[in-house]
C-alpha positions as CSV (number, residue, x, y, z in Angstrom):
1,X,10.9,-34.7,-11.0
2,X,14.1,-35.4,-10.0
3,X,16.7,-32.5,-9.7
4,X,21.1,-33.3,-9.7
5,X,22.4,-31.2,-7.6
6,X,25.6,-30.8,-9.9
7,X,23.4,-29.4,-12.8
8,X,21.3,-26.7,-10.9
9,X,24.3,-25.5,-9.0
10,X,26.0,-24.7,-12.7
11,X,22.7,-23.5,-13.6
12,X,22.5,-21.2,-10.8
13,X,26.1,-19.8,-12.2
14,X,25.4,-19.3,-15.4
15,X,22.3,-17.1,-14.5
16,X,23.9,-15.4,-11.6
17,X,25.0,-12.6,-13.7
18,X,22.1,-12.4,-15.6
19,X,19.6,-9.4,-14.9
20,X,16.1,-10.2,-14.8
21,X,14.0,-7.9,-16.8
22,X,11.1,-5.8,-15.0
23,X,7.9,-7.0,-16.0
24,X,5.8,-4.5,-18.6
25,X,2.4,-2.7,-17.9
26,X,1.2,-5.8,-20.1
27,X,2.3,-8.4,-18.5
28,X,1.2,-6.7,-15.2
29,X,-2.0,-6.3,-16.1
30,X,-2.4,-10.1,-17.7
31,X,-1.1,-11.2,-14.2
32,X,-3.7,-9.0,-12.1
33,X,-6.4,-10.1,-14.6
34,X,-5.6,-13.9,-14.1
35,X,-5.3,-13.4,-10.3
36,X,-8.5,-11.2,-10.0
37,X,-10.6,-12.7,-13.1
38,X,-12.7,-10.1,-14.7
39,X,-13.3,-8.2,-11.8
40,X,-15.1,-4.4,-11.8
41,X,-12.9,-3.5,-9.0
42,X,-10.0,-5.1,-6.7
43,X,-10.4,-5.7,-3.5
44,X,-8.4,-3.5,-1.8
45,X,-10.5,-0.5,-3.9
46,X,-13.4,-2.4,-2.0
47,X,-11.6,-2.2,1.6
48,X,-10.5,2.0,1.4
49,X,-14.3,2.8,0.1
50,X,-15.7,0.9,2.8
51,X,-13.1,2.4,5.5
52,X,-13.8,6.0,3.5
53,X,-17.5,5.7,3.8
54,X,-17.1,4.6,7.4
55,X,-14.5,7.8,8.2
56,X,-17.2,10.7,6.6
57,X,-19.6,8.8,8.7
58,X,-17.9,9.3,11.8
59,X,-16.9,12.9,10.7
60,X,-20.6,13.7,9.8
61,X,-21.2,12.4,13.3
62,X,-18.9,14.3,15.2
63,X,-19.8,17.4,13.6
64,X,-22.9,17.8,15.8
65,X,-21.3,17.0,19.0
66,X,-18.7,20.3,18.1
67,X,-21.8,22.5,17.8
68,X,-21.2,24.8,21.1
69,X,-24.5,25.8,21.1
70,X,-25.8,22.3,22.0
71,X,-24.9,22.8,25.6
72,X,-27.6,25.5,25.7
73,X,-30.6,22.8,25.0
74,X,-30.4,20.9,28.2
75,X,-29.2,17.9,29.4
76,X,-31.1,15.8,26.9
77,X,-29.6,17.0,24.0
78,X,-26.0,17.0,26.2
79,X,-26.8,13.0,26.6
80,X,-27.3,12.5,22.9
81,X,-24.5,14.2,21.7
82,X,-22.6,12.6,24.1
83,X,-23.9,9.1,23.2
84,X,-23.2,10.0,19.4
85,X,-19.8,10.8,20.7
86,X,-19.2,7.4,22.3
87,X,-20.8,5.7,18.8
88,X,-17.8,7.0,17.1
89,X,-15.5,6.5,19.1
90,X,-16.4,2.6,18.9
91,X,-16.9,3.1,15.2
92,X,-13.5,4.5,15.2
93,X,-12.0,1.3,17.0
94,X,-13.5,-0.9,14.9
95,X,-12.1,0.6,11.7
96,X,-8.4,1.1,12.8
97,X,-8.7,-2.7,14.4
98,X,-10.2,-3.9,11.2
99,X,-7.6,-1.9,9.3
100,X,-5.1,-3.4,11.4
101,X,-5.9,-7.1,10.9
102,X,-6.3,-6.7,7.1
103,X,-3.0,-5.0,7.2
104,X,-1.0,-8.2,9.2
105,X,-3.3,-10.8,7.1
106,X,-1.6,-8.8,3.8
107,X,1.9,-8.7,5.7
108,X,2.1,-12.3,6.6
109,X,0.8,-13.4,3.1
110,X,4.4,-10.9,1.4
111,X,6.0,-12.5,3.8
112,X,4.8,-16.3,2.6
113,X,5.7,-15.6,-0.7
C-alpha cells in the first residue's frame, strides 16, 4: 500500500481538531476479551494472588520468630527461628526481584506501544 505524502499530510489537518472519543465500558471489555480470550481471570489477578499468598506466608513465618519467649527454649529453638528468619528474608528477595522484573517487562512493553 502505497501512501502520497500530499494526501495524509491534509488528512492529518483535517483531523487535527478533531477529538477522539473515549472508548465505552463495551468496547473495553470487547478489547480485553479478544486480547485475553475467555479467560476466568487476567493475569495480572494471577501475579498479586501469587505475590499475596507468598507475603501471608512470609508474615505467618515471621510471626514465630517475634515470639519473645522462644529465647527461653535454648539454642535449638534460637537456630530455628533464626533459620526461619533467614527463609524469609530470601523469600522476601525473591518476590520484590520478581515483582521488579514483571514490573520493567510491563514498562518496556507501554513503552513499545
Amino acid at each position: 500500500m502505497e501512501i502520497d505524502p500530499t494526501v495524509a499530510a491534509s488528512l492529518v489537518r483535517r483531523t487535527a481538531g478533531q477529538v477522539q472519543p473515549a472508548p465505552s465500558a463495551a468496547d473495553i471489555e470487547a478489547f480485553t476479551k479478544a486480547l485475553f480470550g475467555d479467560a476466568e481471570r487476567l493475569p495480572e489477578d494471577i501475579a498479586t494472588d501469587a505475590l499475596q499468598k507468598g507475603a501471608r506466608k512470609i508474615d505467618a513465618s515471621l510471626a514465630s520468630v517475634r515470639d519473645t519467649g522462644l529465647a527461653m527454649q535454648g539454642p535449638d529453638a534460637m537456630l530455628q527461628a533464626q533459620s526461619s528468619l533467614l527463609r524469609s528474608v530470601i523469600e522476601v528477595d525473591v518476590i520484590a526481584k520478581t515483582a521488579g522484573a514483571i514490573s520493567q517487562g510491563i514498562n518496556k512493553l507501554s513503552n513499545l506501544q
